[in-house]
N, C-alpha and C positions, 0 to 999 in steps of 0.2 A: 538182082542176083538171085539165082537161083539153085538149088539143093544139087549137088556134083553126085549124087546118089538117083536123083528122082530130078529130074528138070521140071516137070509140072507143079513141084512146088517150091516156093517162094523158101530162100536162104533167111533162119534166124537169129545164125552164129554161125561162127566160121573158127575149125577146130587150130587150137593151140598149137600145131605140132606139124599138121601137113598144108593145113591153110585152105582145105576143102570148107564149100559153104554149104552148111547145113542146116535141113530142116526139123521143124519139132520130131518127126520120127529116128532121125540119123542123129539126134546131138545126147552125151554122153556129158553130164554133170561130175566133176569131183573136185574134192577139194583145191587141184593142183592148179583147176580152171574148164574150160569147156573143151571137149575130142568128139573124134566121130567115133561111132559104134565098131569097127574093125580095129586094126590092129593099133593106131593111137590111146585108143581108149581102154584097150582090152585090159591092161595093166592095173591101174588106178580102177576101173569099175569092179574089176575081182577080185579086189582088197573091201574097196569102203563103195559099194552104189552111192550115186546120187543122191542127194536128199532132194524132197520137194521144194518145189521154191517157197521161201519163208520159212521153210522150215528154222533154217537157224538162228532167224529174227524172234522165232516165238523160244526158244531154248533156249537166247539171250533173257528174252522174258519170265522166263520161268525160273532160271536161277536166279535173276534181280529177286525174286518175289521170296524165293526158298532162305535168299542173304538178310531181306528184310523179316521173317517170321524170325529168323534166329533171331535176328540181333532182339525185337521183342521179348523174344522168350529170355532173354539173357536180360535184357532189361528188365523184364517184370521177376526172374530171381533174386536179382540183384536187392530189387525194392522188397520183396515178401523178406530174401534174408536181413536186411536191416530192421525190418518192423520186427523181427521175431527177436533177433538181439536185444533192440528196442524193450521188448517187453519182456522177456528173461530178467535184462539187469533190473527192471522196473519191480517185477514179481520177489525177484532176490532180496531186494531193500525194502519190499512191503514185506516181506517174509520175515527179513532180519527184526523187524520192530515189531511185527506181531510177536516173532516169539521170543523178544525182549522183554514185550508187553506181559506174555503169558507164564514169564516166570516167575512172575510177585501178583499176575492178578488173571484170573479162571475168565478164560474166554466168556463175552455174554453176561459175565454176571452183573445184573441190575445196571443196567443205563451205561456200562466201564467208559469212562472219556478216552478218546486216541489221544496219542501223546501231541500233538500237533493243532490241540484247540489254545485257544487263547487265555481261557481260565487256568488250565494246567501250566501255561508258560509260566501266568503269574503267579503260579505257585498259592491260585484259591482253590476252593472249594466251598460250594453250596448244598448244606442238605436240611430240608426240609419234609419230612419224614417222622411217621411215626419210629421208634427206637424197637427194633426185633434184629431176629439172625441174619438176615437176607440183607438190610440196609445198614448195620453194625460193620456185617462181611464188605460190603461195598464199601464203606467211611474207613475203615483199618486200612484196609489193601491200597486207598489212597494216598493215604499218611505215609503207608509204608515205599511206597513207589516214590514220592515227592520226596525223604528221606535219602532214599538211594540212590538218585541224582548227585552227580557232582557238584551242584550249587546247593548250599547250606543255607541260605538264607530263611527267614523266617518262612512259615505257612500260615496262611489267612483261610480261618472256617470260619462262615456264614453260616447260621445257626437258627431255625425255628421248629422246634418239635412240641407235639403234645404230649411227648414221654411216650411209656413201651416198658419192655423188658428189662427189668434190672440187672438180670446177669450180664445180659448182652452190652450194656450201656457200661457194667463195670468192664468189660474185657477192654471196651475203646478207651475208659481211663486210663488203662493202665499202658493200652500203647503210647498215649500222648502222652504221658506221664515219662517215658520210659525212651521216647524216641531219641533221643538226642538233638531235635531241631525244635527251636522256638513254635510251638503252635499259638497264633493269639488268635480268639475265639470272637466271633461279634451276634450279640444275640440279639433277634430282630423279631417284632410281632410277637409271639407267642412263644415263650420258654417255660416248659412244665414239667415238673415229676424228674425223671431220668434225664429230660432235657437239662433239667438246671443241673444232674451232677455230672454234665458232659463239660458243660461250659462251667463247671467251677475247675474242672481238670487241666483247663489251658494254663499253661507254662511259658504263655508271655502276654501280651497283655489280653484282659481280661472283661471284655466290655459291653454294652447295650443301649440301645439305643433311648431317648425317654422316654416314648412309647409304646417300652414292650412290658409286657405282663407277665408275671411270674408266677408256679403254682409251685408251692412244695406239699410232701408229706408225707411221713414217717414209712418202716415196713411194718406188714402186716404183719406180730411177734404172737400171734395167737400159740404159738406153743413154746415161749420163753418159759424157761424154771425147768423145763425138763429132760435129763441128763443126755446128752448125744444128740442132739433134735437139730437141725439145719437150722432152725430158727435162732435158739439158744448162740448157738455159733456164729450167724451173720451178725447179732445184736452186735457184740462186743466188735467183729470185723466193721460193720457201718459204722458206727459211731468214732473208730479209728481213722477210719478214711474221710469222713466228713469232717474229722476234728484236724485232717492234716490237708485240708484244703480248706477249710472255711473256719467262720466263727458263728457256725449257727449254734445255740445250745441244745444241750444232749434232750433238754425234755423237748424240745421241737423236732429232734430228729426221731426219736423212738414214741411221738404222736403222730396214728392215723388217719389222723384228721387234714380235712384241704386246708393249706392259708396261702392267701394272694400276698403277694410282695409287689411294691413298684418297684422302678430301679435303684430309688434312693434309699428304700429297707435294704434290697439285695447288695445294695454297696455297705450299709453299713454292716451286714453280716458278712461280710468277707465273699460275698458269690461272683460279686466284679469288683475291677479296679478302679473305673470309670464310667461317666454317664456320657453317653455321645449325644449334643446338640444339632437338634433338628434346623435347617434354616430355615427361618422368618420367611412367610409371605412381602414379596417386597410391597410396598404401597405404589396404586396408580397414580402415573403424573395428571399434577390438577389443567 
């Protein structure tokens, strides 16, 4: 069959409407279907031409492609909005507990434990430490944290100092002193100077191990006898405070001199309540 337009060439469709067979030159694509170029087709071609062929195979393709990037980008929203939630609530509740943290204890200050170690759970504490402002501030503000906890139970301080400051050492007395929660004190290795009037200040039990070592000795009163003098003043305050914690006598506390105590002196001068025993090496089976 050949083109009812053009005989010399070969028919490649044949229009919708008149049923003329047409060649690639004479045939008129639209949506409606295939017409010849005159008056069948004049209609439909002067609205919408023709598209190329494949054309709308590849515009099916392109929207597939435009449906899948959406739905990605709505996917990967979707996941970025959850991570940020994610980490809002997360920063909220780190936030809450820092500044939980930071209302009884100064961000940073000296080593501060998070509330969420396991010594803090058990309501210990370890300080080994010479006794000045910096580590006094640190040991108080623990006391005072562990204190303000809804659980009242006792507080356990682990204890080895070579002494320090005596102001600083009397401030800590008088928070444990004053706390309202049982602090018992365990003094381990070396207990000296300010060290021993920390660990006579515990207010529950009061104890050491058998081998630790003890150093007292008196304050320097180089200006006692003279009217208004610091010195004149702490005499009679020390000796108060030591006589209302211990049974050392007054000539031992108002001498400048060192004296070593074992644990079994310090107990019997009232510095602890108990001697805590060491376990035995077991023996090898024969």
């Amino acid at each position: 069959m050949n083109c009812f337009n053009h005989n010399e060439a070969p028919a490649i469709a044949i229009c919708k409407q008149c049923g003329k067979g047409l060649c690639e030159e004479c045939v008129t694509e639209t949506p409606n279907g295939v017409f010849c170029k005159g008056a069948c087709g004049h209609g439909a071609s002067a609205t919408r031409p023709a598209a190329a062929p494949g054309t709308h195979r590849f515009a099916a393709l392109g929207l597939t492609v435009k449906v899948l990037s959406s739905m990605l980008v709505i996917a990967a929203a979707i996941v970025l909005a959850a991570f940020i939630i994610r980490a809002v609530r997360q920063a909220n509740t780190d936030s809450a507990d820092i500044e939980d943290l930071e209302t009884r204890i100064e961000k940073g200050v000296y080593n501060t434990p998070s509330l969420d170690t396991l010594l803090f759970r058990q309501r210990k504490i370890y300080f080994s430490n010479d006794i000045n402002e910096l580590t006094c501030s640190w040991l108080v503000k623990q006391l005072l944290l562990l204190a303000g906890t809804r659980e009242k139970t006792d507080i356990s301080l682990y204890l080895c100092s070579s002494g320090g400051n005596i102001a600083d050492a009397k401030a800590a007395c008088n928070v444990i002193r004053s706390l309202g929660v049982r602090v018992n004190i365990f003094a381990s290795g070396f207990c000296a100077s300010s060290g021993v009037r920390i660990l006579a200040a515990g207010t529950g039990t009061r104890a050491a191990y058998e081998n630790t070592v003890f150093m007292f000795h008196g304050q320097d009163l180089r200006y006692a006898g003279k009217d208004h003098s610091y010195d004149a003043v702490a005499k009679e305050l020390d000796i108060k405070e030591w006589r209302s914690m211990t049974d050392i006598p007054e000539s031992t506390i108002l001498d400048t001199a060192e004296v070593y105590w074992t644990p079994q002196e310090a107990l019997k001068l009232g510095v602890i309540d108990t001697v805590l025993a060491l376990p035995e090496k077991k023996s090898s089976p024969k």
